[in-house]
N, C-alpha and C positions, 0 to 999 in steps of 0.2 A: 655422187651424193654429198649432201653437207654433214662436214665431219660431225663428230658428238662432240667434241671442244668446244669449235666452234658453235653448236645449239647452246651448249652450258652456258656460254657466254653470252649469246642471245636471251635466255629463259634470265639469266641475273639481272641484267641491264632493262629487259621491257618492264616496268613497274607499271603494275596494273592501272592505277591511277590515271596514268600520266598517257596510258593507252587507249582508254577509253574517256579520258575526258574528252580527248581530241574529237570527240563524236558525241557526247553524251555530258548533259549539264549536270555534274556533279554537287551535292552539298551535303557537309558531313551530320552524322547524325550518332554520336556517342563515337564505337571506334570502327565504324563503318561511313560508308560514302553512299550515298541514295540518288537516282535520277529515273524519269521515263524509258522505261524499255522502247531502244529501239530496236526491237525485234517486233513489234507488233505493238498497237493502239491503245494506250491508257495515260488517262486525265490525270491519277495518284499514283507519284512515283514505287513501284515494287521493285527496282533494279537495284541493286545490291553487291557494291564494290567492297571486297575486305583484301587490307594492304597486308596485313600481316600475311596472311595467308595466297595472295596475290592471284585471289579467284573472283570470279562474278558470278552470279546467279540470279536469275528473273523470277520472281516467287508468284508471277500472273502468269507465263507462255513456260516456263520450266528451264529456259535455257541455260546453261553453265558452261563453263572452263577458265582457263588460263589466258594470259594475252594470246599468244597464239590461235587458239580458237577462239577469241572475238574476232580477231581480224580476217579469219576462214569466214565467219558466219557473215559479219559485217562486210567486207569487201567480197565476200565471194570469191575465195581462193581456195588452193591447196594448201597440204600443210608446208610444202616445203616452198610454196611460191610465198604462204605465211611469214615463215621465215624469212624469207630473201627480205620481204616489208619490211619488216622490224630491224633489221642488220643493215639497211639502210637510214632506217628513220635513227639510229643510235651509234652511224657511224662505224659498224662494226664489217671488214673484210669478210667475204666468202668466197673460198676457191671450191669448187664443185668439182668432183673427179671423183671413179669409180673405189670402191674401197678395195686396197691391195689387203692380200695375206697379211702382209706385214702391219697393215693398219687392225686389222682384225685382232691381229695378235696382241697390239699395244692397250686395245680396249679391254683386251684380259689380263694385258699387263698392268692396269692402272688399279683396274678390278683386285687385283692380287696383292697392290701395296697397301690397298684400301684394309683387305682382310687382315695382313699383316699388322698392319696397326692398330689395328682393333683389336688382337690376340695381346698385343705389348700392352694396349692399357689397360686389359682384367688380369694380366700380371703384375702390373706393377699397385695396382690397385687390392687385390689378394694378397701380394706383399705388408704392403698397409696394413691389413687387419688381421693377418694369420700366419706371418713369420714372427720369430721371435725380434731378429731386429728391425724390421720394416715396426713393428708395435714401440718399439725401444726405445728407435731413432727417428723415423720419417713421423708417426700418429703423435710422437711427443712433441716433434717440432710447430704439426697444425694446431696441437691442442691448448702449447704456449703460447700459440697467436693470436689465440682464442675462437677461433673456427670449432663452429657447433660440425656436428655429424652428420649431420643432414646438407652442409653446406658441401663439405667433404662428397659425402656422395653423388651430390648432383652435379658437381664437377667431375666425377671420378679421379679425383686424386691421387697420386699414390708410391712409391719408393720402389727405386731400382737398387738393389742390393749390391752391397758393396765389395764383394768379390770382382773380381777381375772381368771374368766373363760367364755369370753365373746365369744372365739372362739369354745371352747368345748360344750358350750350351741349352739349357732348357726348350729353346724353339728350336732347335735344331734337332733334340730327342723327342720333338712334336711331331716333326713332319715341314716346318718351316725351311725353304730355302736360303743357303745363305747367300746369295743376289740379291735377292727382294728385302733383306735383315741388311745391307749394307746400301744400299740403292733408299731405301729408309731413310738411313743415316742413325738407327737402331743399333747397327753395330760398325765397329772402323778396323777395313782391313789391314793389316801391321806389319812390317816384315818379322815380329815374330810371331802371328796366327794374327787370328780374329778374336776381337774382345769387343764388352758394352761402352757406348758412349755416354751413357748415362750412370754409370756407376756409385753406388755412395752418396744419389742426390734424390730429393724427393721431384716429384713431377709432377707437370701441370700437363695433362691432354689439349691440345687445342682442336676446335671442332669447324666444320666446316658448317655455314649453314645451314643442311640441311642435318646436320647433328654427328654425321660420320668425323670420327678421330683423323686426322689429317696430319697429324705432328707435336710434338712432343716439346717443351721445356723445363727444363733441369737446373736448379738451387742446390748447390754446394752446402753443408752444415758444418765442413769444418772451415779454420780461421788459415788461409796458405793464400799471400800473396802472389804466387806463381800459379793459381787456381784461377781461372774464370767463376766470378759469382753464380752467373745465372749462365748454361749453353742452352741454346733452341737447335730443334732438328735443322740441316741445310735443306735449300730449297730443293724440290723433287718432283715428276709428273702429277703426283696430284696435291703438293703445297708450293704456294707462290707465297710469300710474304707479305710482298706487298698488297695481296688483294683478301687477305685475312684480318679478322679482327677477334683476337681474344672475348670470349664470353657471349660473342653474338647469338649463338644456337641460342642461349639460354634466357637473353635480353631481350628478343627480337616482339616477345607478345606482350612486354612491359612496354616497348620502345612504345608501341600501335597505342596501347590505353592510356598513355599518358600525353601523347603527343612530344614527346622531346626524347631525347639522347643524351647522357652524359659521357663524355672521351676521358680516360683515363688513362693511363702511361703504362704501368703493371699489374700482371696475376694478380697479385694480392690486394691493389686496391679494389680491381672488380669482387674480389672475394670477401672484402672488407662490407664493402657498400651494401653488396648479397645481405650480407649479414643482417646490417641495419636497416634492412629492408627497402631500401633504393635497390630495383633488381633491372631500368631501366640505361645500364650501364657496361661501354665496352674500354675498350683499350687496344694501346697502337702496340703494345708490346715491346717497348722501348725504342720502336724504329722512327722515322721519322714521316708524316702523315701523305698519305698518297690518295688521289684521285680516285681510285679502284675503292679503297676505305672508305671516303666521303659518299662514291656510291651507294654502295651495300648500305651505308646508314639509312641513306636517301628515301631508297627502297618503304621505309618505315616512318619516315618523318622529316616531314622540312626545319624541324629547328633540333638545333643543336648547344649546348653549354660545355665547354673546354675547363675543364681541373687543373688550375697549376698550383704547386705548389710556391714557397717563399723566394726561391731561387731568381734572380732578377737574369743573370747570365743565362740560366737553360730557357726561360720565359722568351728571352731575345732571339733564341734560338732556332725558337717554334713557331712565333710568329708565322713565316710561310706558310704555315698548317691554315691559318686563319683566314689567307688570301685563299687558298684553292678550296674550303669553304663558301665562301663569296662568290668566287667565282662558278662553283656550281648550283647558283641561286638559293642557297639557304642560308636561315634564319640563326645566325650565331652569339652568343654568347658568350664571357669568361668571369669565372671562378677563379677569385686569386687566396687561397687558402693562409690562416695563419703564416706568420715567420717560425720554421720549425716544424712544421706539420705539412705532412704530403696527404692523399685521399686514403691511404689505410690507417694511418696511427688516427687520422680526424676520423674516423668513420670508426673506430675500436675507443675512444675515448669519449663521444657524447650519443647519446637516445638517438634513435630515428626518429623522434619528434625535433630532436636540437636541430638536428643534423638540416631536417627538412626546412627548417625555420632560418636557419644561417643561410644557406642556399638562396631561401627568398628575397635576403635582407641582402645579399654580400653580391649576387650575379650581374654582373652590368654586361652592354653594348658594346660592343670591340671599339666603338672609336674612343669611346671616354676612356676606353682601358688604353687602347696604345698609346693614345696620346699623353695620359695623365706617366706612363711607363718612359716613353721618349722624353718627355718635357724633361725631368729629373737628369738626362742628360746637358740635355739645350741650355738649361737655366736664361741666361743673359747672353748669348753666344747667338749674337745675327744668322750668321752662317747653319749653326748647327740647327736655329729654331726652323729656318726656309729649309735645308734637308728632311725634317718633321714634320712641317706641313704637307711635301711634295709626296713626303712616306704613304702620308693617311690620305691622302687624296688619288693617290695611286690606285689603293687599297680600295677605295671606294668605287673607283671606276671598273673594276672587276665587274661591280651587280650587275645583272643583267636587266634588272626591269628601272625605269628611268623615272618612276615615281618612289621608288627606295631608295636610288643614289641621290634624286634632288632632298630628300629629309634627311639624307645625310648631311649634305654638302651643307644644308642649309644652320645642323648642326656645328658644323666644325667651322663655319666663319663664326658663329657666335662663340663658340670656344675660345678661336684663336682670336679674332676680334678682326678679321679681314673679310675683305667685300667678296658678298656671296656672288656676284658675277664674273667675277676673276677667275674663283674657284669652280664654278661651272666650265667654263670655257678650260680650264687649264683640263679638268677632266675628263672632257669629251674629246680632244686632242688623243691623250693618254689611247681612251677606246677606238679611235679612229686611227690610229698606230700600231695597235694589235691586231685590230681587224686586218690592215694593208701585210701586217706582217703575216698572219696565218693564210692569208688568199695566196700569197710567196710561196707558203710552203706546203699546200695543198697542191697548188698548182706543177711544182719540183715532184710532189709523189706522183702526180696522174701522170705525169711525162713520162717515169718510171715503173707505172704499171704494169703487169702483161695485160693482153686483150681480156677482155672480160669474157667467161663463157656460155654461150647461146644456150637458152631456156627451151632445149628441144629433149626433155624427157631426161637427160642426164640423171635426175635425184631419182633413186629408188622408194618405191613403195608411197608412191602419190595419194592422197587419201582426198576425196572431192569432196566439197561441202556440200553440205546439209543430207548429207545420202542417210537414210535411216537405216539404224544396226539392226539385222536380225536377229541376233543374238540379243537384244533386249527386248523385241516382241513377243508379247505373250499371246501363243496360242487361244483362238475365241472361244473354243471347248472348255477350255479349264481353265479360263481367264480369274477367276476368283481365286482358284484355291492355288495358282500360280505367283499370281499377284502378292498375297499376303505370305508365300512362304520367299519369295522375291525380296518382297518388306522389311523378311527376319533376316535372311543374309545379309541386306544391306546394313541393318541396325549392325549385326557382329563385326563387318567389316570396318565400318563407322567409328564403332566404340575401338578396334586394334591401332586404329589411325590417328586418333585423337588423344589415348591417352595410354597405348601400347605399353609405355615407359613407364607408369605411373604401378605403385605398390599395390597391390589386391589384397595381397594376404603377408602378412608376415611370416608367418610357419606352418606348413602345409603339412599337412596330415597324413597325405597319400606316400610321399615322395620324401617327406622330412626337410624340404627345401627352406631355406630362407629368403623372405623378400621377394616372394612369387610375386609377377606384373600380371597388369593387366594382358598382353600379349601372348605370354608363356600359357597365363590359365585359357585363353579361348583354343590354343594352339593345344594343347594338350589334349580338352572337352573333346573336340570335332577328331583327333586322332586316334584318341583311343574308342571312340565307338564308328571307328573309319566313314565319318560322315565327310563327303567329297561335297562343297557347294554346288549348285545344283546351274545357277546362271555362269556361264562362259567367263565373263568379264572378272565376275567375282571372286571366279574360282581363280584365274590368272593373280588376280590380285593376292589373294590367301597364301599361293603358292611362292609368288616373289617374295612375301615377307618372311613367309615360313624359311626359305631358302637363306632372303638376308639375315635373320636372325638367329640362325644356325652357325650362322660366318663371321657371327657378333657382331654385326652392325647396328649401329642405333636407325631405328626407321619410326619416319614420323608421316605426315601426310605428305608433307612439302614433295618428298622424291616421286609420290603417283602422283601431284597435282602437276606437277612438272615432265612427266611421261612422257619419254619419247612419242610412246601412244598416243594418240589425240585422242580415242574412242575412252582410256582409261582415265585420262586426268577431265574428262569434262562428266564420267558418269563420277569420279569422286568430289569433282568443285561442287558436285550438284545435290550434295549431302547434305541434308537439312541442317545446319548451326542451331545450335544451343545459345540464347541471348545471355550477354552479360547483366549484370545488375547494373543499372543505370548511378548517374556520380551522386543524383540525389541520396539514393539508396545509401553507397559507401558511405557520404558523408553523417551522414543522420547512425549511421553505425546499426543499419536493419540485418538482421539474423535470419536470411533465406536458404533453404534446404535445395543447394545447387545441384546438378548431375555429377560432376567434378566430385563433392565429399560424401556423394551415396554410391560409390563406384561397387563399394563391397554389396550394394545390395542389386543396380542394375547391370552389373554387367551378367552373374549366373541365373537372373531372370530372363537376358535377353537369352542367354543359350540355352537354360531348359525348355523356353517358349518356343524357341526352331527348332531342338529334338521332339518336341508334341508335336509341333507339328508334320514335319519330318515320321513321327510313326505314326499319327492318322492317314499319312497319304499312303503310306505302303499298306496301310489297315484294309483302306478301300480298294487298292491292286490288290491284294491279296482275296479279296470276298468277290471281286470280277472273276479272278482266275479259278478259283471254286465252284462258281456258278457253272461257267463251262465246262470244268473236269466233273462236274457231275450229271450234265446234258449228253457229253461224252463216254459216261459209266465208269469213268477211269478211278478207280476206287483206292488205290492204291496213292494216286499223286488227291487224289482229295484229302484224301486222310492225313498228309503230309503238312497239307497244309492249312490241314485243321490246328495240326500241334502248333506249327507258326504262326498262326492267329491266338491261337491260346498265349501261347508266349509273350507276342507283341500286345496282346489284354493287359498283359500282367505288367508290362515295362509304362504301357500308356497309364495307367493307373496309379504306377507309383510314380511317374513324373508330374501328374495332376497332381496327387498329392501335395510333392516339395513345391509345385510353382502355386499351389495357391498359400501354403505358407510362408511363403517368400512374398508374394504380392498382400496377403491380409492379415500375417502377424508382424 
């Protein structure tokens, strides 16, 4: 079978886009992508690409999913011969073999560091706001940075306590293993015990895409030059560094609506920008910028704008960052910030109107920037100015598409004042050099491949396109009254997916709790009147989350649109979307009553309307079964279940009640 590594990195790399334009004439339309369903015949595009969320949907034939199931439906494959497509069209190795014990075990070992780390960020985040010194020291230090609370939280923020090993004892009297607390990097084994590696520092969560905590970095607050400022968790099974970007969870539906990216270096400047409202903003987290990064942006947006600050030495430095930009055909920019100001102190000193205004005035094109950067070396210096030529022509011949490098080229001879057919020629050399040289070294790996293995059934659990699920046909009997209670599960599932995370209530009346979400309150509704979703698929879904977020995982749509399931991620891509407000709208500053800020009112409509209905159906079982137990004379089970009809009167009545004052006052 193909690993689940291997899938993850398949589901990262196909960007929906880029998978279905190959077949389907895309063009954008607000922060979605539109074309003719090619699933079946229509003149007015209703196909419907959304990158952020990296699903499709036919709003004429119904069809939905993920890259993977387009290219089931479209090509007419399996899911795992899907796969094979895409891991080929993006370059990506698959070794096929059956899954050992020991592979089974790693996916529950991976599973296990995941929960772990998710148990350490609502400690240290608890810490934060309900220790005396996590309030004292760590909440004092965001509040002098001026980080509002709201910024705080949606980061989850928060302080590792300065004791020794105050956090490694704590998980350990949880139930936490201490393999999994050290295999972390959470705690460091010592030849004198085990203690926190985080100790004494406030912390930054870093998230994986799809929003799960993955690692951890730690700010020092006292002044010790034998102290590390800033430490990050070491690399682990489920954090790679280099294929991580600070802030993405949180950027990724800013990146979509705006069409661009801004890269930024540290925590705090993403938490700066937050602030002032640029939330379309990640960071390399001080490492230096890798291919995997420039991905994952990709994913969201072809153009990009690079933040540097005053620094001419670290600017020099980064540069590289710029070429592997280029070189994966996007649209870059650079931001060269005051002398003295980095993207947090700028982004803590002027409005998000300055902010955005400087931005528009100050961003140029990387040639004018490196080149105006280089020159200040070169001055009058023959030598060094033909090295600065050769630099930025180099740089140019990376693009891939040959009507952006000729507007280049065509730029920088007039810059530099040299014949633009020189610089043509000297460029395509350049690409025809690399080309020779990557065909060397492609050619060096195949020599060194094992054989590839034979497509004869190996991958388990084969799923054949277009087979229709029974488990979502609705019986022709009761086609109506199944359908619309179908309607209400999907609406509840819907609303836990989309905005699970998001605050409902602030203080709950029942339970005394703080900051009840959206998720908790549907989770709660359906459990405590043991209501079991009633469709298969959906019920599977309720239950994963219910499961994840028991185990404190942050879950958002993205982990079911991406389902190992095919049958799961394309009945949830195919969830009706709520339209944004169009840019006219924003800009005219129009005041529309969205789903998003009426959560408090639609979300306990959508669940009282599936418990109505929900006991209307048992209303009508119950008066069938009557009917018979009194054909039957059985006077005893009639009677029974007279009182249960009586009962479910009284329950149907007072939930009319609340849902029609919830719908008309």
């Amino acid at each position: 079978m193909i690993d689940r590594t291997t899938v993850d990195r398949i589901f990262d790399a196909a960007r929906i886009v880029d998978v279905v334009g190959e077949f389907v004439s895309l063009k954008r339309r607000g922060v979605n992508y539109f074309g003719c369903c090619p699933f079946h015949n229509e003149r007015t595009p209703s196909f419907s690409v959304n990158p952020a969320r990296n699903i499709y949907k036919c709003f004429g034939c119904g069809k939905a999913g993920n890259s993977v199931n387009f290219i089931m439906e479209h090509e007419h494959l399996g899911y795992a011969d899907a796969l094979r497509y895409l891991a080929k069209k993006y370059n990506i190795p698959i070794e096929e073999k059956e899954q050992t014990p020991e592979e089974k075990q790693l996916t529950s070992h991976r599973e296990s560091l995941v929960v772990v780390s998710a148990y350490a960020a609502r400690v240290f985040h608890d810490n934060l706001f309900n220790t005396r010194e996590g309030t004292a020291i760590g909440l004092s230090y965001f509040k002098e940075r001026g980080f509002r609370e709201d910024i705080i939280k949606n980061f989850e923020l928060g302080y590792s306590l300065e004791a020794r090993s105050a956090f490694t004892q704590k998980a350990l009297k949880d139930g936490y293993r201490e393999d999994f607390l050290v295999e972390t990097g959470l705690s460091i084994q010592g030849e004198r015990g085990i203690f926190d590696r985080f100790s004494g520092r406030v912390i930054f969560p870093i998230h994986s895409l799809a929003g799960k905590v993955i690692a951890f970095g730690g700010r020092v607050l006292k002044t010790d030059k034998k102290t590390a400022k800033y430490l990050n968790s070491p690399e682990s099974e489920i954090y790679h560094k280099s294929k991580v970007l600070y802030g993405i969870f949180q950027a990724k539906k800013s990146i979509v609506q705006n069409d661009k990216c801004f890269l930024v270096e540290g925590y705090t400047d993403v938490l700066s920008m937050h602030q002032a409202g640029i939330e379309n903003v990640v960071a390399s987290s001080g490492t230096a910028l890798t291919v995997e990064q420039i991905q994952l942006v990709k994913r969201f947006t072809p153009n990009i704008t690079v933040l540097y600050d005053g620094d001419p030495a670290g600017i020099k430095a980064s540069l590289r960052g710029i070429d592997l930009i280029l070189q994966e055909d996007m649209n870059v920019k650079v931001l060269l910030l005051p002398d003295g100001e980095d993207p947090d102190s700028f982004a803590r000193s002027h409005s998000a109107s300055e902010l955005e205004e400087y931005i528009r005035a100050s961003e140029t094109d990387f040639i004018t920037f490196k080149a105006q950067l280089l020159l200040d070396d070169a001055r009058n210096d023959p030598i060094k100015r033909s090295q600065l030529i050769t630099d930025v022509v180099q740089s140019i011949a990376l693009i891939p598409k040959a009507i952006m490098r000729s507007v280049y080229l065509k730029e920088c001879a007039r810059m530099f004042e040299m014949d633009e057919q020189m610089l043509t020629e000297t460029s395509e050399m350049m690409r025809q050099k690399k080309i020779a040289d990557q065909r060397r070294t492609d050619t060096r790996n195949r020599t060194n491949e094992p054989e590839a293995p034979k497509p004869n059934g190996e991958v388990q659990n084969e799923v054949k396109p277009q087979t229709p699920n029974p488990e979502l046909e609705i019986p022709h009997e009761q086609a109506r009254e199944q359908k619309e209670l179908i309607g209400a599960e999907k609406e509840i599932i819907r609303l836990m997916l989309r905005y699970g995370q998001e605050t409902l209530v602030e203080a709950d009346e029942i339970t005394g709790e703080t900051g009840l979400t959206v998720a908790a309150y549907i989770i709660r509704e359906l459990c405590m009147d043991e209501l079991d979703l009633q469709q298969p698929l959906l019920r599977r879904i309720f239950e994963e989350y219910k499961q994840l977020s028991y185990n404190g995982a942050i879950v958002g749509d993205l982990h079911f649109t991406q389902h190992p399931d095919p049958e799961i991620s394309r009945l949830v891509a195919g969830f009706e979307p709520k339209y944004e407000l169009s840019n006219i709208h924003r800009r005219n500053g129009t005041i529309v009553k969205t789903e998003e800020n009426s959560l408090y009112e639609v979300v306990p409509v959508s669940v009282l309307a599936y418990k109505h209905k929900r006991v209307m159906m048992r209303l009508k079982e119950i008066s069938h079964v009557m009917q018979q137990a009194e054909i039957d004379h059985d006077m005893n089970r009639f009677e029974t279940l007279c009182m249960q009809y009586k009962e479910l009167t009284h329950v149907k009545k007072a939930l009319g009640l609340t849902l029609g004052k919830r719908i008309y006052n």
